[in-house]
DRENRO-458404 format. One record per residue (C-alpha): residue in one letter; x, y, z. Coordinates in steps of 0.2 Angstrom, whole numbers, m for minus. Each point is the difference from the previous one (the first is absolute). Layout:
residues N
+---------+-------+-------+-------+
| residuo |    c1 |    c2 |    c3 |
+---------+-------+-------+-------+
|       a |     X |     Y |     Z |
...
+---------+-------+-------+-------+
END
This chain:
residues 283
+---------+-------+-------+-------+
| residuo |    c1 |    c2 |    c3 |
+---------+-------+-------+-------+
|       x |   581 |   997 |   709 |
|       x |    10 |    12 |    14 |
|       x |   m14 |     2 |    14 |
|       x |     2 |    19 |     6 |
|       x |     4 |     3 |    15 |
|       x |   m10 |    14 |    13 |
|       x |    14 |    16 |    m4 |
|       x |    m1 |    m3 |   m20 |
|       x |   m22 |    m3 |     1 |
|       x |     1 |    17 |    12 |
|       x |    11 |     8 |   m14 |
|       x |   m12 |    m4 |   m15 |
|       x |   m16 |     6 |    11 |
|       x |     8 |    16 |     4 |
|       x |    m1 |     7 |   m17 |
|       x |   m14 |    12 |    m2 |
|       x |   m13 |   m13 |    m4 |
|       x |     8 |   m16 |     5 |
|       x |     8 |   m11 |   m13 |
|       x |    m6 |     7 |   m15 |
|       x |    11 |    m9 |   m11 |
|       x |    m8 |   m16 |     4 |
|       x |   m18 |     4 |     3 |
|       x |    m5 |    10 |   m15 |
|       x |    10 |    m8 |   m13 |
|       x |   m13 |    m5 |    m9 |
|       x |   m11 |    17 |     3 |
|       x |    14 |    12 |    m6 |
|       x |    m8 |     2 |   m18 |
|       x |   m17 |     5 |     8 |
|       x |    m7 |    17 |     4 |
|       x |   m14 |     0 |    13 |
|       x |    m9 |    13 |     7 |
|       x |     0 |    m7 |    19 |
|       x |   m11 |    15 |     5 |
|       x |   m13 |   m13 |     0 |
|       x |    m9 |    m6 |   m16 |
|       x |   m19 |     4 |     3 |
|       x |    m7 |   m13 |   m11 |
|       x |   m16 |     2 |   m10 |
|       x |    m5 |   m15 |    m8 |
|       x |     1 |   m19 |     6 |
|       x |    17 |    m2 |    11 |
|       x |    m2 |   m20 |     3 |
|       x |    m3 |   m10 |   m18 |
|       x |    m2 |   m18 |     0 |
|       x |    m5 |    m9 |   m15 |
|       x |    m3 |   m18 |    m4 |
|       x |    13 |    m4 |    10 |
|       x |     4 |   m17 |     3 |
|       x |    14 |    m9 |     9 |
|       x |     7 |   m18 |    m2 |
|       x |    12 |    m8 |     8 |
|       x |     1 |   m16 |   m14 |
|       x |   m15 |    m9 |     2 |
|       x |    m9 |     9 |    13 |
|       x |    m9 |    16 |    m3 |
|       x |     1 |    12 |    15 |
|       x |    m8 |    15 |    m8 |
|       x |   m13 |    m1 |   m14 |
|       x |    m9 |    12 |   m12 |
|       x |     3 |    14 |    15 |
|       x |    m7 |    16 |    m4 |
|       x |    m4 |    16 |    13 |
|       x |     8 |    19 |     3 |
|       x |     3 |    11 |    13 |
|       x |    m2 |    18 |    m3 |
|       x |     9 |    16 |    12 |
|       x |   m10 |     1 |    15 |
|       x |    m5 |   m19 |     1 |
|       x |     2 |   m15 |    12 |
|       x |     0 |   m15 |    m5 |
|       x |     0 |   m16 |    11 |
|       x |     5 |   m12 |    m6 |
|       x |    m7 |   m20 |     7 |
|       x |    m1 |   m18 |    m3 |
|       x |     4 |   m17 |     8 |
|       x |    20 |    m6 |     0 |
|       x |     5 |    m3 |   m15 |
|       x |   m13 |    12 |    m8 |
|       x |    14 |     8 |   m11 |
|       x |     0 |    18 |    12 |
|       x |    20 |    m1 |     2 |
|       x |     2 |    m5 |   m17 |
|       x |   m10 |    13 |    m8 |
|       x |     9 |    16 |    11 |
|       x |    18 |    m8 |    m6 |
|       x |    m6 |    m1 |   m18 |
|       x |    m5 |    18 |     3 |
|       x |    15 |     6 |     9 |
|       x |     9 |    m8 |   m14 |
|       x |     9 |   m13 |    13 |
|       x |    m7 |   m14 |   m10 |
|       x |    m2 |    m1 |   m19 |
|       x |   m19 |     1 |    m4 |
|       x |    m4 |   m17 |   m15 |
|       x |   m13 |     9 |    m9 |
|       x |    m9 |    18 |     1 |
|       x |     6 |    18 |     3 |
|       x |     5 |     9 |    16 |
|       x |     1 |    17 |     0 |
|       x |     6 |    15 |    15 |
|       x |    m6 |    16 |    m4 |
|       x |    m1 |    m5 |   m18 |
|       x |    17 |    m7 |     1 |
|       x |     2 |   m21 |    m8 |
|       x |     7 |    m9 |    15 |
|       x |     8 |   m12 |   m14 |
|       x |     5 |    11 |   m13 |
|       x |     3 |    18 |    11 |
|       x |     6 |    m8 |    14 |
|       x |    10 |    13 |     9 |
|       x |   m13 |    14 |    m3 |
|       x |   m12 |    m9 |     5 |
|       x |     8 |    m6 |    18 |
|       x |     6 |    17 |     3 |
|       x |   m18 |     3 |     2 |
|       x |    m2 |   m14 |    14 |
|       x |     1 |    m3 |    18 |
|       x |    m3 |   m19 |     5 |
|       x |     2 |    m7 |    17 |
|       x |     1 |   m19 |    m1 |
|       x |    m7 |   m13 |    14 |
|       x |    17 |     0 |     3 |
|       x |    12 |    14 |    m2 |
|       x |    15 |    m2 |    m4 |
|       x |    12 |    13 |     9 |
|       x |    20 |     0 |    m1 |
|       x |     6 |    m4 |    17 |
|       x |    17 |    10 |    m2 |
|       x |    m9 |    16 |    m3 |
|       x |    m9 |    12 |    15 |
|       x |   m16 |     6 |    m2 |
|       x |     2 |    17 |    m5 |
|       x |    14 |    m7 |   m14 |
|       x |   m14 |   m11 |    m5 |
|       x |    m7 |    18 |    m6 |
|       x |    14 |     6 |    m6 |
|       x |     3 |   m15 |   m12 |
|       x |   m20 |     0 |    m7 |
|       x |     4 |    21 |    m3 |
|       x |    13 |    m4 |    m9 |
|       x |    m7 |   m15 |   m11 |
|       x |   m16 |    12 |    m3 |
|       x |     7 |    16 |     1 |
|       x |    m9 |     8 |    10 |
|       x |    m3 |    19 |     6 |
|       x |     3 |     6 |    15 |
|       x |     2 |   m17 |     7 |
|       x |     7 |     5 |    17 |
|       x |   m16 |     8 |     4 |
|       x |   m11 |   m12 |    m5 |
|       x |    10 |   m14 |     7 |
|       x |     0 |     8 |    16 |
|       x |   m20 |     2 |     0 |
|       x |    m2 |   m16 |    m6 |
|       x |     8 |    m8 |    18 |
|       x |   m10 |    13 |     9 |
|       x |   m13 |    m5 |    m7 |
|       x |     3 |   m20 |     3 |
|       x |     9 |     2 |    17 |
|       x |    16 |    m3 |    m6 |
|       x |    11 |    16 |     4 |
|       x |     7 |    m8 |    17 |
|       x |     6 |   m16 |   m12 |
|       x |     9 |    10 |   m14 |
|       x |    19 |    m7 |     4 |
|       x |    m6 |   m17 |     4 |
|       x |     3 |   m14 |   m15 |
|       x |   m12 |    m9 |    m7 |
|       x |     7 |   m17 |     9 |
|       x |    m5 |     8 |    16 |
|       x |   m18 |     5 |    m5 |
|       x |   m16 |   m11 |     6 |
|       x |   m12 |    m6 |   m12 |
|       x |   m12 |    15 |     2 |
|       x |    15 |    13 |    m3 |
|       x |     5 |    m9 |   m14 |
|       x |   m18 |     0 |    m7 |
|       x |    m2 |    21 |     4 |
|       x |    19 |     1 |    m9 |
|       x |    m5 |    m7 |   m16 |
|       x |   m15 |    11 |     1 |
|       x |    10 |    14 |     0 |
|       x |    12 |    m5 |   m13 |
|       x |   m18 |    m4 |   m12 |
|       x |    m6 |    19 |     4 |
|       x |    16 |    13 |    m3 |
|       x |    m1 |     1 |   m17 |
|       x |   m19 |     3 |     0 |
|       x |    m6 |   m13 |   m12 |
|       x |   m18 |    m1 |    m7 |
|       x |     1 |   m16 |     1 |
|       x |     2 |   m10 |    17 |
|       x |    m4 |   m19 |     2 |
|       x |     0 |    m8 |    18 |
|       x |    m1 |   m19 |     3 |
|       x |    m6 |    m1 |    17 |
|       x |     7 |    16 |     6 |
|       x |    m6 |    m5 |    18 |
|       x |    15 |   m11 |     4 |
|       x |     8 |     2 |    15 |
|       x |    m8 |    18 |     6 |
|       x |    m7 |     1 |    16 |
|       x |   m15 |    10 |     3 |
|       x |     6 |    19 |    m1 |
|       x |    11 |    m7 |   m18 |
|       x |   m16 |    m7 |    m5 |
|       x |   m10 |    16 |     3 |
|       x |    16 |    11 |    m9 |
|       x |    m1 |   m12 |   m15 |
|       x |   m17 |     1 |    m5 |
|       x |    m1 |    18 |     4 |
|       x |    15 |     2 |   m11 |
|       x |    m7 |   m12 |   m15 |
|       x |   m16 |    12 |     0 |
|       x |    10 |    16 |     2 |
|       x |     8 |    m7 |   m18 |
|       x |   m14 |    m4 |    m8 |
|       x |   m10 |    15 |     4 |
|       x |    16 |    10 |    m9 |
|       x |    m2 |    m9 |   m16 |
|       x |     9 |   m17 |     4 |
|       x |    m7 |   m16 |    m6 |
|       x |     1 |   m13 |    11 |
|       x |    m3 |   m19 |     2 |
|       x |     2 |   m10 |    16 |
|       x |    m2 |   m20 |     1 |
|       x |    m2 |    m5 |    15 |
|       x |    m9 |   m15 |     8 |
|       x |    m6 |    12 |    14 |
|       x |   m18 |     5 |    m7 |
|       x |    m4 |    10 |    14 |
|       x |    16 |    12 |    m7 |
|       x |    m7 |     1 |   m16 |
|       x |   m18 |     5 |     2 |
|       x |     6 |    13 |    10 |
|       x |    12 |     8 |   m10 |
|       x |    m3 |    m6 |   m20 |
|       x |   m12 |     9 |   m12 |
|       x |     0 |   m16 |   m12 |
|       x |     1 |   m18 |     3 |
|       x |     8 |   m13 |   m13 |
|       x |    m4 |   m18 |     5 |
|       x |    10 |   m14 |    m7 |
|       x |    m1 |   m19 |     0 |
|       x |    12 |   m13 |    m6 |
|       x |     6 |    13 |   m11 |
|       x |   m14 |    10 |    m7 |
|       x |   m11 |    13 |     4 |
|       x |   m16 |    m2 |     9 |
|       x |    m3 |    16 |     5 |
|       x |     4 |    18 |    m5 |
|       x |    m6 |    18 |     3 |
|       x |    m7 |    11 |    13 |
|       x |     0 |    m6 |    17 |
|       x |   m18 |     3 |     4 |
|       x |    m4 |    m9 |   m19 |
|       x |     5 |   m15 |     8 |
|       x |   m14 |    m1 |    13 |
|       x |   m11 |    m1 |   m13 |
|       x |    10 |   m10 |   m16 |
|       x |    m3 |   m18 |    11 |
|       x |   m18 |    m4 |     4 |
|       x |   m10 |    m2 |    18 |
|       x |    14 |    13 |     9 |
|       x |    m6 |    15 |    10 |
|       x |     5 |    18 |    m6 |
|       x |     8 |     1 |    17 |
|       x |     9 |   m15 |    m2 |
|       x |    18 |     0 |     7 |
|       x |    14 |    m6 |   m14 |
|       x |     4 |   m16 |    11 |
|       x |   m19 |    m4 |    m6 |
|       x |     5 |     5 |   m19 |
|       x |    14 |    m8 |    m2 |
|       x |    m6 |   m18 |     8 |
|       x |   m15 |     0 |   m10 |
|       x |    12 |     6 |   m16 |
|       x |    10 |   m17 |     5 |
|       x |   m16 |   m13 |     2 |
|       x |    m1 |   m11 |   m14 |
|       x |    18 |     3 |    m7 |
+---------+-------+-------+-------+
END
C-alpha cells in the first residue's frame, strides 16, 4: 500500500471537512440530526452479557443501565472484566452472549447507529502520528458529520488547553496532550453516550481539574457516562452510581450512597476505599 506523503495527507484534509471519502463511507446512507439527540429513556443498555475468550469467562451474567444525567463508575481488581466490558459496549470486541444497546441502538446488529452515538477514550488512545491536532478534528467531523465543527473544535481546545498545540502532530504530543486530544476527538460530535477507561492518564493537576469539570458539565446536559478507573478517590467524587465487578461479575450495582449500606458493619459516612475493600473480602 502506497504510504501518502505530507503534500497529498494536506491535500485530502483541506476539503471542507477533511477526507470525507474515506471517513464516512460507511455513514453516507444515514441521516442524523447532529443538533444533539436529547435522550429520554435508558442511553447505556447492558444485558446478560458475557464474554469468553474459549475457555475462560471474562464477563458473565452482566446486567446494569445508565440513564442521561448519570455517572457511572465503574471498579474492580485487575482482571475484574472493566476493559472488557467498555469494549464489548463500544463495540471494539464482539460481546459471547447478552444484548448491548446505545440509545436504543443493538451494538451487534445496528452497529453504526449505534457507535455514532458514542464517545470512548481507551486507557490508551490511539492517535495518528501523521495528522496535527486540529486535522485530528477535522477527520472525526468528517467521519460523524458533524455541525458547525470549526466552532466547536475550536472550543473544545480552549477548553482543554490545546489552542497553542493546534499545528503540532500528534508524534510530537506528551502523553497528557495526547490524552486531552482524544478527549476532544470523543466530545465534537456531542454524543449521549461517553465511556472513559481511566481518563486520568497523563494530566497533570490543572488537566485533571478540566477533565472532571468537563465529565460533569456532560452529564449535567443529558450525557450518560461511565468512567473505570482504579483511582476510587475520582470516582466518589464525580459518579452518581457505582458498579463493582469481580472476576467477571457483578458484585455491586446502584446508587452510590446504596452502597454504604448494601455491605454490612460499614458507616453511612464511609469513604468508597471502605466500600469497596469490604465488597472484595471473602471473594
Amino acid at each position: 500500500m502506497r504510504r501518502q506523503t505530507k503534500h497529498s495527507r494536506r491535500a485530502c484534509l483541506q476539503t471542507p471537512m477533511g477526507c470525507r471519502t474515506v471517513a464516512t463511507r460507511r455513514l453516507n446512507s444515514l441521516a442524523y440530526d447532529w443538533a444533539g439527540w436529547a435522550e429520554e429513556g435508558t442511553v447505556i443498555e447492558v444485558h446478560d452479557f458475557q464474554k469468553a475468550y474459549r475457555d475462560t469467562v471474562a464477563v458473565s451474567d452482566l446486567d446494569f443501565d445508565v440513564q442521561p444525567g448519570q455517572i457511572l463508575g465503574l471498579v474492580g481488581p485487575n482482571g475484574g472484566g472493566k476493559t472488557t466490558t467498555l469494549r464489548a459496549i463500544a463495540g471494539v470486541i464482539p460481546p459471547t452472549r447478552g444484548t448491548l444497546r446505545l440509545a436504543g441502538h443493538d451494538v451487534v446488529q445496528d452497529p453504526v447507529a449505534a457507535k455514532a452515538r458514542l464517545g470512548f477514550v481507551p486507557d490508551d488512545p490511539r492517535l495518528f502520528d501523521v495528522l496535527t491536532v486540529w486535522e485530528h478534528l477535522q477527520f472525526v467531523a468528517a467521519a460523524y458529520r458533524v455541525r458547525d465543527a470549526a466552532p466547536k473544535g475550536l472550543r473544545l481546545l480552549e477548553e482543554f488547553d490545546l489552542v497553542e498545540h493546534r499545528e503540532k502532530l500528534a508524534a510530537e504530543l506528551s502523553r497528557g496532550l495526547r490524552q486531552k486530544l482524544a478527549v476532544c476527538c470523543a466530545y465534537l460530535h456531542e454524543p449521549p453516550a461517553l465511556l472513559f477507561d481511566e481518563p486520568l492518564t497523563g494530566l497533570d493537576p490543572g488537566g485533571i481539574r478540566v477533565m472532571k469539570a468537563s465529565v460533569v458539565a456532560r452529564a449535567r446536559a443529558g450525557a450518560a457516562v461511565v468512567i473505570s478507573s482504579h483511582l476510587l478517590a475520582l470516582v466518589e467524587d464525580l459518579c452518581t452510581h457505582l458498579l463493582i465487578l469481580h472476576r467477571g461479575r457483578r458484585v455491586f450495582f446502584g446508587q452510590m450512597d446504596e452502597a454504604r449500606t448494601a455491605f454490612p458493619g460499614l458507616a453511612k459516612d464511609a469513604s468508597l476505599e471502605t466500600v469497596f475493600f469490604r465488597a472484595m473480602e471473602g471473594r
